[in-house]
MDTraj code that builds the backbone (N, CA, C; nanometers):
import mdtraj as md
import numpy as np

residues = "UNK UNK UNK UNK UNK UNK UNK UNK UNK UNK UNK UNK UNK UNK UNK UNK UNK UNK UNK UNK UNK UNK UNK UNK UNK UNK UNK UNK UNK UNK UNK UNK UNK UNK UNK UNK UNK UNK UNK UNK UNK UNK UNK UNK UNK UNK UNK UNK UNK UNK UNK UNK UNK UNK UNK UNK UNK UNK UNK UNK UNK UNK UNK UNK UNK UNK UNK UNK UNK UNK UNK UNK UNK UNK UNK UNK UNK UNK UNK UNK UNK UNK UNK UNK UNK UNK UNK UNK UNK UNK UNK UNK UNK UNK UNK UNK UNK UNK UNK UNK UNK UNK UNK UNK UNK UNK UNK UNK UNK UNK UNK UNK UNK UNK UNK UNK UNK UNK UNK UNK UNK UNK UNK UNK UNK UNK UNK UNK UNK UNK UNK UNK UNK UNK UNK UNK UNK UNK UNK UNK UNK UNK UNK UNK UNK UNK UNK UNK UNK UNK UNK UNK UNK UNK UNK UNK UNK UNK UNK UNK UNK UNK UNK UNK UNK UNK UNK UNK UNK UNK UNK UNK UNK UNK UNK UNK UNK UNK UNK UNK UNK UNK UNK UNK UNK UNK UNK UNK UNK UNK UNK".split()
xyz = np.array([
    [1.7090, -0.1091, -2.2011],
    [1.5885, -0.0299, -2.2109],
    [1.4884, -0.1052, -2.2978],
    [1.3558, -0.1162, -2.2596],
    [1.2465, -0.1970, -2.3207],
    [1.2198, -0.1021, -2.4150],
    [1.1097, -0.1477, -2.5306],
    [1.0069, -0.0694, -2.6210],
    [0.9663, 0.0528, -2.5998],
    [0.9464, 0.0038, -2.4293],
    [0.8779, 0.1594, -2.3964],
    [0.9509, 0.2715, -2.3185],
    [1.0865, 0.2275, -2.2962],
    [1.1345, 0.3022, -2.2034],
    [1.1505, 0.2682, -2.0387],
    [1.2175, 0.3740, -1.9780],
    [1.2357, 0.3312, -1.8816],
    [1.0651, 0.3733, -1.7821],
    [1.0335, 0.4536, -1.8355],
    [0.8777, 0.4910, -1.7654],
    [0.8032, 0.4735, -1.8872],
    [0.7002, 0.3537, -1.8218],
    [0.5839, 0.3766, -1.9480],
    [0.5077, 0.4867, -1.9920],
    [0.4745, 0.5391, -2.1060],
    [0.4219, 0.6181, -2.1404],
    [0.2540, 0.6500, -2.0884],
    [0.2076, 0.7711, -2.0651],
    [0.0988, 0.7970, -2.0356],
    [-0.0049, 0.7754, -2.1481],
    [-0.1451, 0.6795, -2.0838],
    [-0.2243, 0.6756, -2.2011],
    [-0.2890, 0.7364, -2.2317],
    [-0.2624, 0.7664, -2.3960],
    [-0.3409, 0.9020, -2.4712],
    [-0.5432, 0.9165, -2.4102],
    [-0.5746, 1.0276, -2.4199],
    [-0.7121, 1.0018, -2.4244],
    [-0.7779, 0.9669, -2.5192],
    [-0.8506, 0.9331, -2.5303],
    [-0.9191, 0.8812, -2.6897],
    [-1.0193, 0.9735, -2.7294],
    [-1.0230, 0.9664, -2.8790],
    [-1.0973, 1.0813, -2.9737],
    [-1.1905, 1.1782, -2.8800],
    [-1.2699, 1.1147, -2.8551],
    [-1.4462, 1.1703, -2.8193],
    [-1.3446, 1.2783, -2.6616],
    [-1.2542, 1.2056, -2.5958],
    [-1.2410, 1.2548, -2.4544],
    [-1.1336, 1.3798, -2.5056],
    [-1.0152, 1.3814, -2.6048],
    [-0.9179, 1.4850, -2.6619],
    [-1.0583, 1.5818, -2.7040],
    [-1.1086, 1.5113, -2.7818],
    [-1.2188, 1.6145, -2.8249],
    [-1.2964, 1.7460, -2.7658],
    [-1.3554, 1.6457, -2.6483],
    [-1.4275, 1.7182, -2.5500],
    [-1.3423, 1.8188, -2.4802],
    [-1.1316, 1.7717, -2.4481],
    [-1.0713, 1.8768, -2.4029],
    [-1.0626, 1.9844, -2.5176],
    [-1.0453, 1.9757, -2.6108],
    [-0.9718, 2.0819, -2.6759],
    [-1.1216, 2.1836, -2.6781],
    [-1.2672, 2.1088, -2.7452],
    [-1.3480, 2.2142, -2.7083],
    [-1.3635, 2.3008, -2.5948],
    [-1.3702, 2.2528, -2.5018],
    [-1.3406, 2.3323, -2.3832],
    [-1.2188, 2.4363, -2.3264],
    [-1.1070, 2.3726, -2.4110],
    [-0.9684, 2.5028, -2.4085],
    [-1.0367, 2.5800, -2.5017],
    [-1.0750, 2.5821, -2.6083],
    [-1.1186, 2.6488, -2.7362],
    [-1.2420, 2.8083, -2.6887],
    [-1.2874, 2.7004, -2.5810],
    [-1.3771, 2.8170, -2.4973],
    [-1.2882, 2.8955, -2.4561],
    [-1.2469, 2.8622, -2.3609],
    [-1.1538, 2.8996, -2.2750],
    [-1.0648, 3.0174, -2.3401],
    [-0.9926, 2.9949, -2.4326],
    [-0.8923, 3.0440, -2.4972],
    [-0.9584, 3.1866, -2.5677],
    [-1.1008, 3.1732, -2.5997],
    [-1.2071, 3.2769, -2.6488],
    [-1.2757, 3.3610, -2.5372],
    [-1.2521, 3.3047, -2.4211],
    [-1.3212, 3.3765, -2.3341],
    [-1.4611, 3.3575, -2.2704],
    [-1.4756, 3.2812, -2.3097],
    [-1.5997, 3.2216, -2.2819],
    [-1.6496, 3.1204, -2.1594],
    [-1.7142, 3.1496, -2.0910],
    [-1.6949, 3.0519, -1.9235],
    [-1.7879, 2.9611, -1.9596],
    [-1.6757, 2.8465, -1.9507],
    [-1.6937, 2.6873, -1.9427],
    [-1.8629, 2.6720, -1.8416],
    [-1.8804, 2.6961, -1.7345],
    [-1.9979, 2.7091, -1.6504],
    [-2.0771, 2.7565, -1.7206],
    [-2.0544, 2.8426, -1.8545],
    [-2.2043, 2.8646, -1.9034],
    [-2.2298, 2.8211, -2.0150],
    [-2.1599, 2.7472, -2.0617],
    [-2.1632, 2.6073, -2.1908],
    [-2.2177, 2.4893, -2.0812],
    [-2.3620, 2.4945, -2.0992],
    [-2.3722, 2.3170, -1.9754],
    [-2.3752, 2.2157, -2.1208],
    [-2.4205, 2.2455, -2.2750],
    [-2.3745, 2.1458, -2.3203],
    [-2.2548, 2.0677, -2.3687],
    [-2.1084, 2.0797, -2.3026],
    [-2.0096, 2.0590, -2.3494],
    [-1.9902, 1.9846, -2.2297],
    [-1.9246, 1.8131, -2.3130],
    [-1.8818, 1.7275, -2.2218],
    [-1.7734, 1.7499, -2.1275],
    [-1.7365, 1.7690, -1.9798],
    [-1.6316, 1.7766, -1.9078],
    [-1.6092, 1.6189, -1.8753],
    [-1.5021, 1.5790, -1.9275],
    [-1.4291, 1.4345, -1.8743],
    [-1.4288, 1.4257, -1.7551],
    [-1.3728, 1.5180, -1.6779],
    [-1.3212, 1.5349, -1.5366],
    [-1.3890, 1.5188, -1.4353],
    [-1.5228, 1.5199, -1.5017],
    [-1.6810, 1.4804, -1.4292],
    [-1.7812, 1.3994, -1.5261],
    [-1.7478, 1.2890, -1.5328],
    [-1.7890, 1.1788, -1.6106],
    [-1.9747, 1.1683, -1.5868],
    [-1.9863, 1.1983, -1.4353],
    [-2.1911, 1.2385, -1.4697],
    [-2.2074, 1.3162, -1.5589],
    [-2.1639, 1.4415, -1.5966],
    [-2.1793, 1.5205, -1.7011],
    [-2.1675, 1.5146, -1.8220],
    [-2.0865, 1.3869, -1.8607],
    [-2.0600, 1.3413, -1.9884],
    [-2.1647, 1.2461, -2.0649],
    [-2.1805, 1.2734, -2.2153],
    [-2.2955, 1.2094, -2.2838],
    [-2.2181, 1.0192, -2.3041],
    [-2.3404, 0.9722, -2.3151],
    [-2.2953, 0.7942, -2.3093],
    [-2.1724, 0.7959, -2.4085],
    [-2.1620, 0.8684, -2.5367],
    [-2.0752, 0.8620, -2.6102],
    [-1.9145, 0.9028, -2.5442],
    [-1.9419, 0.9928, -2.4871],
    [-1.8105, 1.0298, -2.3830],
    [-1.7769, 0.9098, -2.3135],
    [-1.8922, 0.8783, -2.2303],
    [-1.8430, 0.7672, -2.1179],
    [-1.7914, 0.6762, -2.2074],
    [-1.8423, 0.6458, -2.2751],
    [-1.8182, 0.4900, -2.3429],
    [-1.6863, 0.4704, -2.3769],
    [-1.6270, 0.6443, -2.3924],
    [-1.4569, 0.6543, -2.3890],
    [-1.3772, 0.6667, -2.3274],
    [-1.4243, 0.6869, -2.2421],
    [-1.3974, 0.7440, -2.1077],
    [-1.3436, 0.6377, -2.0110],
    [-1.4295, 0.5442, -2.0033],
    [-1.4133, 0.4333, -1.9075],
    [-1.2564, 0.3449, -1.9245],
    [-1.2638, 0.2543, -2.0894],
    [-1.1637, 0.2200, -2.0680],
    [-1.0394, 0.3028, -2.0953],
    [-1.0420, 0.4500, -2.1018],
    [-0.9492, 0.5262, -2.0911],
    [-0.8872, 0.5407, -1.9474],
    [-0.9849, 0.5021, -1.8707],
    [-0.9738, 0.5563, -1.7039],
    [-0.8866, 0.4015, -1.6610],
    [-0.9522, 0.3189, -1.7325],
    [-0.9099, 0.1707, -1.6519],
    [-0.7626, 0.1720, -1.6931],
    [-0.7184, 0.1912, -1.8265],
    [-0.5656, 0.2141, -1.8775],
    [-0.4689, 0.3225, -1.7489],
    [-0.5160, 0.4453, -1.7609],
    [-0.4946, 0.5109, -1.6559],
    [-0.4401, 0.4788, -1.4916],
    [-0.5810, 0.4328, -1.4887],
    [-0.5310, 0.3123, -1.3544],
    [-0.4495, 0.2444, -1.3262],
    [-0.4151, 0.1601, -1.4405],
    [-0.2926, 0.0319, -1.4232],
    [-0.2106, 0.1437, -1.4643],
    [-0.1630, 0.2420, -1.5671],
    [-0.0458, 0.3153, -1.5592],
    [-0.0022, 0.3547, -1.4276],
    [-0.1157, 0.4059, -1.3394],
    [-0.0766, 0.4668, -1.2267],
    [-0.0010, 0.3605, -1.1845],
    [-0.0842, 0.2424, -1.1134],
    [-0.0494, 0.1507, -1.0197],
    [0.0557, 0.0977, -1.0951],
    [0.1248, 0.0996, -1.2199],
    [0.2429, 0.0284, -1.2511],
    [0.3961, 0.1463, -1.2289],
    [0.3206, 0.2526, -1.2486],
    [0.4101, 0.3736, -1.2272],
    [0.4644, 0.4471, -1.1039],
    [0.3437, 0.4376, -0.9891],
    [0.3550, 0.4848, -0.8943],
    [0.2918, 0.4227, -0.7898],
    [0.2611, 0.2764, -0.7859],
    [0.1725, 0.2140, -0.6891],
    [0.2974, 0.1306, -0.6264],
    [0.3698, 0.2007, -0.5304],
    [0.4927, 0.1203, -0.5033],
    [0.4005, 0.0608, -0.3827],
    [0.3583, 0.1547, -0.2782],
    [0.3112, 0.1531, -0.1599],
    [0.1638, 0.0764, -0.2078],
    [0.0926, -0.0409, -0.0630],
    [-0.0627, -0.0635, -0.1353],
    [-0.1320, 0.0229, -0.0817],
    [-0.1086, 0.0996, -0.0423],
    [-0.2169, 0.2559, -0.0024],
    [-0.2336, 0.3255, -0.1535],
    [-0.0798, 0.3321, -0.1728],
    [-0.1318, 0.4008, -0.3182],
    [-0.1624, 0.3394, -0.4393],
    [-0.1856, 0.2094, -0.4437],
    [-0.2221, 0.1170, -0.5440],
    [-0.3655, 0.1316, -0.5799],
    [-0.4606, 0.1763, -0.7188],
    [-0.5978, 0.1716, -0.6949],
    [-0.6517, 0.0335, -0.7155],
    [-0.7125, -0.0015, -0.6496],
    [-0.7789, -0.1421, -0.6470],
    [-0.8325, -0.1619, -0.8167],
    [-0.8367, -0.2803, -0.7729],
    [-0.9091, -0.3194, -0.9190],
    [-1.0868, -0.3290, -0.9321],
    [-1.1049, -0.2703, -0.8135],
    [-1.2458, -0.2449, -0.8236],
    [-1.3050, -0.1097, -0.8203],
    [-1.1973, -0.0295, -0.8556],
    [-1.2346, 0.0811, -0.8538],
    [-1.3434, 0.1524, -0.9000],
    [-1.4005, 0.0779, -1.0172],
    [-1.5487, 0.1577, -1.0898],
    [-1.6440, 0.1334, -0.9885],
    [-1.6540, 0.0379, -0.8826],
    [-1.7200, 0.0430, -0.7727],
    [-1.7337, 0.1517, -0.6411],
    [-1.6271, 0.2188, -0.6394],
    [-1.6242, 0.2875, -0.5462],
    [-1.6319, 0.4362, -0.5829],
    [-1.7625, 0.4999, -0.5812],
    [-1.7747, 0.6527, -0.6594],
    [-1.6495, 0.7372, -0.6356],
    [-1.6486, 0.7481, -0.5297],
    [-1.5473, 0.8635, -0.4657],
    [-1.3822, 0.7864, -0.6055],
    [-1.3422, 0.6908, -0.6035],
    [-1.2201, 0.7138, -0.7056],
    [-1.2970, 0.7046, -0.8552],
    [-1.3770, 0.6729, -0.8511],
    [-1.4370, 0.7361, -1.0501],
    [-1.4136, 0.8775, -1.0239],
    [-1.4594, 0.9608, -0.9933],
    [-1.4959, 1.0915, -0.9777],
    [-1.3094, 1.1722, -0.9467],
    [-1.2522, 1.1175, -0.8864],
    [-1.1096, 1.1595, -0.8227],
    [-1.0228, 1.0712, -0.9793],
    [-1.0444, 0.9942, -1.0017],
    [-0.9130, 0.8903, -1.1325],
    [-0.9804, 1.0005, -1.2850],
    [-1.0920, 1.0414, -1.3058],
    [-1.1489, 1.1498, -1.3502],
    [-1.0616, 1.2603, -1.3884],
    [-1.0687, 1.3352, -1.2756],
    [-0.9582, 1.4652, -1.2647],
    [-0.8075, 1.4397, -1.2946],
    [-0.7998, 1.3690, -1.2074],
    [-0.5989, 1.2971, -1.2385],
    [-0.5967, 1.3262, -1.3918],
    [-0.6861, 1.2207, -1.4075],
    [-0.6230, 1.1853, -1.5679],
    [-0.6477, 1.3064, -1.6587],
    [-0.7285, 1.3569, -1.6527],
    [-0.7708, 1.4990, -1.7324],
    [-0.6254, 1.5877, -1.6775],
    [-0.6143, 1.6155, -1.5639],
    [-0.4749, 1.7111, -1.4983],
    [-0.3564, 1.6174, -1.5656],
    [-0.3378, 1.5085, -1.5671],
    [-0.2430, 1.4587, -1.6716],
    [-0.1853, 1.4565, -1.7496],
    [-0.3419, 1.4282, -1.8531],
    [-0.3474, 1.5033, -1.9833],
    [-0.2812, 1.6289, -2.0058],
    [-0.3355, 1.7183, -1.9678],
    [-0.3454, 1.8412, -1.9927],
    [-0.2158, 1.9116, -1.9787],
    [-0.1299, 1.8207, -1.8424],
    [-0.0221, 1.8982, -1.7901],
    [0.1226, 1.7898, -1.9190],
    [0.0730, 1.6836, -1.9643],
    [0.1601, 1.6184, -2.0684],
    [0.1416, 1.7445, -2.1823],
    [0.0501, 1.7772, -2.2551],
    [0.0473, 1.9061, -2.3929],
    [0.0795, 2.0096, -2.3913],
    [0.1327, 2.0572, -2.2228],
    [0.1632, 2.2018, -2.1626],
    [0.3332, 2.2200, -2.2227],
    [0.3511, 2.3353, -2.2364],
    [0.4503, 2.3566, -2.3508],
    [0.6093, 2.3966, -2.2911],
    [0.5525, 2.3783, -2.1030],
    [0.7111, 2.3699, -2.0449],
    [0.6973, 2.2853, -1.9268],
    [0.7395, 2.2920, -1.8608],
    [0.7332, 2.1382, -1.7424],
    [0.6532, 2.1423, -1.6663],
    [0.6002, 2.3306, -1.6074],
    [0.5686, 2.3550, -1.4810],
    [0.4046, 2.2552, -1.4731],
    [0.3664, 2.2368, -1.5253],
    [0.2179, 2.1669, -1.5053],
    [0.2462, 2.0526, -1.4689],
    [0.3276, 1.9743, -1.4960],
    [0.3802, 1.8262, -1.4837],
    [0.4104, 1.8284, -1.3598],
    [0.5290, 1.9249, -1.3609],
    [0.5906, 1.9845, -1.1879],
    [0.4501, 1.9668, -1.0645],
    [0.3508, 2.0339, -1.1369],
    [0.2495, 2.0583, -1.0120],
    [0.1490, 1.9315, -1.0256],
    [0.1394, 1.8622, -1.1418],
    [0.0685, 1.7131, -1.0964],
    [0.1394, 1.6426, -1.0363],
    [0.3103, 1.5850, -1.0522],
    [0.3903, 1.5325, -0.9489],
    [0.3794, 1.6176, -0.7800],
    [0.3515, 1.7421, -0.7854],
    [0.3713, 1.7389, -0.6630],
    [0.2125, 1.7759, -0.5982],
    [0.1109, 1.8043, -0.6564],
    [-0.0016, 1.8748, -0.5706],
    [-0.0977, 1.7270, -0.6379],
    [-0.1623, 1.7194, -0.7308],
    [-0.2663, 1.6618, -0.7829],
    [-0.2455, 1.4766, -0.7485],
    [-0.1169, 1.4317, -0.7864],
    [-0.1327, 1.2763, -0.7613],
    [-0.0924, 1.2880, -0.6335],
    [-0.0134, 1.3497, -0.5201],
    [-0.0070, 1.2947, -0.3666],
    [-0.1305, 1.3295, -0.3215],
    [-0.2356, 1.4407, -0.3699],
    [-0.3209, 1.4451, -0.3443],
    [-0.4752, 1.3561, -0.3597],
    [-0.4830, 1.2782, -0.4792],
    [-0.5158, 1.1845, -0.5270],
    [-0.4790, 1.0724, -0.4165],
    [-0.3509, 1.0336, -0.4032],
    [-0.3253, 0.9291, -0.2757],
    [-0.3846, 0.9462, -0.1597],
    [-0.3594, 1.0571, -0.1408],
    [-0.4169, 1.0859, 0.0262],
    [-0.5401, 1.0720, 0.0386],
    [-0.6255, 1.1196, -0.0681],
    [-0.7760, 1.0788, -0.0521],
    [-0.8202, 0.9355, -0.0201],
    [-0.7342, 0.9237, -0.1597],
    [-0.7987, 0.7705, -0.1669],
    [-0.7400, 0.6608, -0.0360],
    [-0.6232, 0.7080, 0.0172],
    [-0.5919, 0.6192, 0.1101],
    [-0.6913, 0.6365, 0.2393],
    [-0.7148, 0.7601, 0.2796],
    [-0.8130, 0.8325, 0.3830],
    [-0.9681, 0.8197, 0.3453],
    [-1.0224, 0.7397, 0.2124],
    [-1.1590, 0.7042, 0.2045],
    [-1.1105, 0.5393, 0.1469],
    [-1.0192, 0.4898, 0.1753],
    [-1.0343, 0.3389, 0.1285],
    [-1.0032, 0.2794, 0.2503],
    [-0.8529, 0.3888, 0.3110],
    [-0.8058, 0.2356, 0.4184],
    [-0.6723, 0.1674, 0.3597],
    [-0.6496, 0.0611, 0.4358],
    [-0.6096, -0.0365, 0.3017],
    [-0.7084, -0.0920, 0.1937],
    [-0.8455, -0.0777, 0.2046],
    [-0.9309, -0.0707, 0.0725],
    [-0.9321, -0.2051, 0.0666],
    [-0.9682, -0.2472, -0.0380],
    [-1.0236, -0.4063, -0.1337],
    [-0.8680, -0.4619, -0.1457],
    [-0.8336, -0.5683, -0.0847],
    [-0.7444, -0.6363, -0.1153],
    [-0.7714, -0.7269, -0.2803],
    [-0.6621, -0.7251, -0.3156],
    [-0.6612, -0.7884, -0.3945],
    [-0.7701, -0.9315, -0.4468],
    [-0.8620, -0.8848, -0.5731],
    [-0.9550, -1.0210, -0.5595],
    [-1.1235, -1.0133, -0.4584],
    [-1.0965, -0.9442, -0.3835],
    [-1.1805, -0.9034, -0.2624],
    [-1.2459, -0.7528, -0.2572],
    [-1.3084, -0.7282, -0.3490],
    [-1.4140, -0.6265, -0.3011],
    [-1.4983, -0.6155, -0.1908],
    [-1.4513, -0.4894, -0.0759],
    [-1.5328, -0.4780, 0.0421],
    [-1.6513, -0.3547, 0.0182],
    [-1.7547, -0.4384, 0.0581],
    [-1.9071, -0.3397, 0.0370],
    [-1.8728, -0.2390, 0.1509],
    [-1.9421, -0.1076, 0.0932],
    [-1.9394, 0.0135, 0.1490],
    [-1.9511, 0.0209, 0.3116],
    [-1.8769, 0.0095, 0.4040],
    [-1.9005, 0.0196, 0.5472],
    [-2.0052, 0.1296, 0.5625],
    [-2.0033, 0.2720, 0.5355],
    [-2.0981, 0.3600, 0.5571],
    [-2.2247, 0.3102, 0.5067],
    [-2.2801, 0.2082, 0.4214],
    [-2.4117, 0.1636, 0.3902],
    [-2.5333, 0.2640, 0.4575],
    [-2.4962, 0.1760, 0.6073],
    [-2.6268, 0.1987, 0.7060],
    [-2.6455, 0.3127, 0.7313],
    [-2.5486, 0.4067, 0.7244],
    [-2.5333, 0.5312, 0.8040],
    [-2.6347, 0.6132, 0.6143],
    [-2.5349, 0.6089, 0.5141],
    [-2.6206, 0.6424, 0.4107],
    [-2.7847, 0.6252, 0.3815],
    [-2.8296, 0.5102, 0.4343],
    [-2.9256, 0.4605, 0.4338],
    [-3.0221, 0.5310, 0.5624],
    [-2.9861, 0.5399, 0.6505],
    [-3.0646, 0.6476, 0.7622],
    [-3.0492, 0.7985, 0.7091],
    [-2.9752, 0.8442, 0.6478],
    [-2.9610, 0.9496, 0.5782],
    [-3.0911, 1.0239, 0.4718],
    [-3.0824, 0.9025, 0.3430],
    [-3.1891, 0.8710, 0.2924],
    [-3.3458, 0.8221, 0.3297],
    [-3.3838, 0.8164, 0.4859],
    [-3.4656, 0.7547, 0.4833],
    [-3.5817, 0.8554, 0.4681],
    [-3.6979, 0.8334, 0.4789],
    [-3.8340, 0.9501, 0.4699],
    [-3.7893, 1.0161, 0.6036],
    [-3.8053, 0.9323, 0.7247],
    [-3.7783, 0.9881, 0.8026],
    [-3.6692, 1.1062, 0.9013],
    [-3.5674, 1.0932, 0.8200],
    [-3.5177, 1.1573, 0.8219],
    [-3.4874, 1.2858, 0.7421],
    [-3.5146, 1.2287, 0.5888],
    [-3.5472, 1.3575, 0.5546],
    [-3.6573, 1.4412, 0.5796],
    [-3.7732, 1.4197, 0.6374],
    [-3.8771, 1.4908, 0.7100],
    [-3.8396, 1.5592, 0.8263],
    [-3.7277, 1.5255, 0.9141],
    [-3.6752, 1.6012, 1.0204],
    [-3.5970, 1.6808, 0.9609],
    [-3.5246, 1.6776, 0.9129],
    [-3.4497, 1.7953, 0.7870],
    [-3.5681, 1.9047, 0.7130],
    [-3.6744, 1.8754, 0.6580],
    [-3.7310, 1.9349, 0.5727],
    [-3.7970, 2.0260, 0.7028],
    [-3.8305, 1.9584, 0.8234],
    [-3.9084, 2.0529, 0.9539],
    [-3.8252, 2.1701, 1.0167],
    [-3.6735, 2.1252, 1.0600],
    [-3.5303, 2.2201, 1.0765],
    [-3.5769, 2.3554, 0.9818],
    [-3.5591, 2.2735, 0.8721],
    [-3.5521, 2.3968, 0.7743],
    [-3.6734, 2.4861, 0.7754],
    [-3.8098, 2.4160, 0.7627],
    [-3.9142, 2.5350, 0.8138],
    [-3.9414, 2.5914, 0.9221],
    [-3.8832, 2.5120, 0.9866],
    [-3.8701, 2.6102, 1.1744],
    [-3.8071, 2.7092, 1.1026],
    [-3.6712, 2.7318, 1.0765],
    [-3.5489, 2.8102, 1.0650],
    [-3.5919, 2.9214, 1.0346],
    [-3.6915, 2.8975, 0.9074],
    [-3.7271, 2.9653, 0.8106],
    [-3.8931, 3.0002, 0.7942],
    [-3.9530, 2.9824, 0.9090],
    [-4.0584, 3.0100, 0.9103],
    [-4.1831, 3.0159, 0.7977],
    [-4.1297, 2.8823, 0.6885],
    [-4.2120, 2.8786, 0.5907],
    [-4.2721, 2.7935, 0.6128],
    [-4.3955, 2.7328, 0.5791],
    [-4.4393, 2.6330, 0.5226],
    [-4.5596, 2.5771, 0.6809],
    [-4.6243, 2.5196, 0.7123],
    [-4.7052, 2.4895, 0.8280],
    [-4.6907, 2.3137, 0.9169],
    [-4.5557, 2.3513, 0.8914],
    [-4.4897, 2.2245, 0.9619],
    [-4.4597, 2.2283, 1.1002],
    [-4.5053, 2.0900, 1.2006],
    [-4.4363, 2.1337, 1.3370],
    [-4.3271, 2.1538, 1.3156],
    [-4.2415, 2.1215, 1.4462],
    [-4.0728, 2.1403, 1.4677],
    [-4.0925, 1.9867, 1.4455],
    [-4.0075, 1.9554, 1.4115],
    [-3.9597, 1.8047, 1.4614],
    [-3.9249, 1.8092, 1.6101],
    [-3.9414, 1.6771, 1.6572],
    [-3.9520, 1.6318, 1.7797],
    [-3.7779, 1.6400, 1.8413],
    [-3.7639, 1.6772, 1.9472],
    [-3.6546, 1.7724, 2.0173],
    [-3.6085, 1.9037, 1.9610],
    [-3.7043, 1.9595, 1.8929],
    [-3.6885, 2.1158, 1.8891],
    [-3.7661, 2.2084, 2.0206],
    [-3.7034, 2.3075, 2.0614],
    [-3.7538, 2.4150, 2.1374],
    [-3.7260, 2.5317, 2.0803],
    [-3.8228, 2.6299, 2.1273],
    [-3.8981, 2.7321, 2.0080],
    [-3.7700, 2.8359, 2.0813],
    [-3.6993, 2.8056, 2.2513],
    [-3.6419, 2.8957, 2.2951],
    [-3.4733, 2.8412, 2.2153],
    [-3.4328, 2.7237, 2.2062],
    [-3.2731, 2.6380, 2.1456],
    [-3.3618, 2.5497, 2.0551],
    [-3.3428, 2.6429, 1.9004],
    [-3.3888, 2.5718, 1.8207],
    [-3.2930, 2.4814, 1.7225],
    [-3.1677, 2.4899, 1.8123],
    [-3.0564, 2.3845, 1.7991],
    [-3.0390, 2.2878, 1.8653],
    [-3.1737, 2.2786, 2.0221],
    [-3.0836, 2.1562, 2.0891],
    [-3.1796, 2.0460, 2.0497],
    [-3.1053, 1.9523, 2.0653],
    [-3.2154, 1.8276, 2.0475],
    [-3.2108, 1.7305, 2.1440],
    [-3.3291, 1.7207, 2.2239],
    [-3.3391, 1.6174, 2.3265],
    [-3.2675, 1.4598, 2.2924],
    [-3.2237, 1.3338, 2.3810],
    [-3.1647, 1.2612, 2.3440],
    [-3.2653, 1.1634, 2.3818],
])
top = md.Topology()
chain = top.add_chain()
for i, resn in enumerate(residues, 1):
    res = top.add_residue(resn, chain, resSeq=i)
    for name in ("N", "CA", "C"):
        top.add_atom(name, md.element.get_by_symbol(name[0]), res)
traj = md.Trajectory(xyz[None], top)
């Protein structure tokens, strides 16, 4: 048996991120809904967190990461790449894990642990395998395939056919229809 055991230990969160949990149980525990405290940092959603959070946050998440992938990255589906701060969708998902982690390591009998082994990290996999793929090989970061499709999404033009939908729908505002609307199928759209 090494230093650390036969399973490495989970890495602690650091000050600012324990911090931010226990204030938030502290609510919690008083009764008080978390949704109506917007100034209290949630880890679990790192946009919401002040630079001082992030700044703890991050290499808390990157530790996290390699625990996972040394702990449970048998398969490379379930391995998180090493480019992960690149890809929003696992910041936002390695986020939660680790907070449900946390939280279910300080829980005072197994069952929380029980339900991150069985609901929260296969669930965590499945995402990430079903929005990566086999993902970024090793060394090799692959740019976002959806780009273009995001990018027509975002464009003026399209959001102007969106913003027209919606005042047809809604009969506000003194906008035509956008072009393949009919006033009789104000769902179909010519091709």
């Amino acid at each position: 048996m090494t230093a650390t055991g036969l399973v490495p230990p989970f890495p602690a969160p650091p000050r600012a991120v324990r911090t931010a949990l226990e204030h938030l149980r502290q609510t919690e525990d008083a009764g008080l809904e978390p949704a109506g405290l917007p100034l209290l940092d949630r880890p679990w959603d790192p946009a919401a967190c002040t630079p001082h959070v992030r700044a703890q946050l991050w290499p808390w998440l990157e530790d996290v990461a390699g625990w996972l992938n040394a702990t449970f990255g048998w398969q490379t589906a379930h391995t998180i790449p090493a480019c992960w701060p690149a890809h929003p969708s696992l910041v936002a998902e390695l986020a939660v894990l680790a907070c449900l982690r946390a939280a279910a390591g300080d829980a005072s009998s197994p069952h929380a642990m029980e339900e991150w082994h069985r609901y929260a990290l296969p669930g965590f996999t499945t995402r990430m395998a079903d929005r990566l793929g086999i993902g970024c090989p090793p060394g090799r970061h692959l740019d976002w395939p959806a780009r273009s499709w995001a990018a027509a999404y975002d464009s003026s033009e399209a959001a102007e056919a969106r913003r027209d939908r919606f005042d047809a729908d809604t009969g506000h505002g003194r906008r035509t229809p956008a072009a393949g609307l009919s006033a009789r199928h104000p769902q179909a759209v010519t091709p």
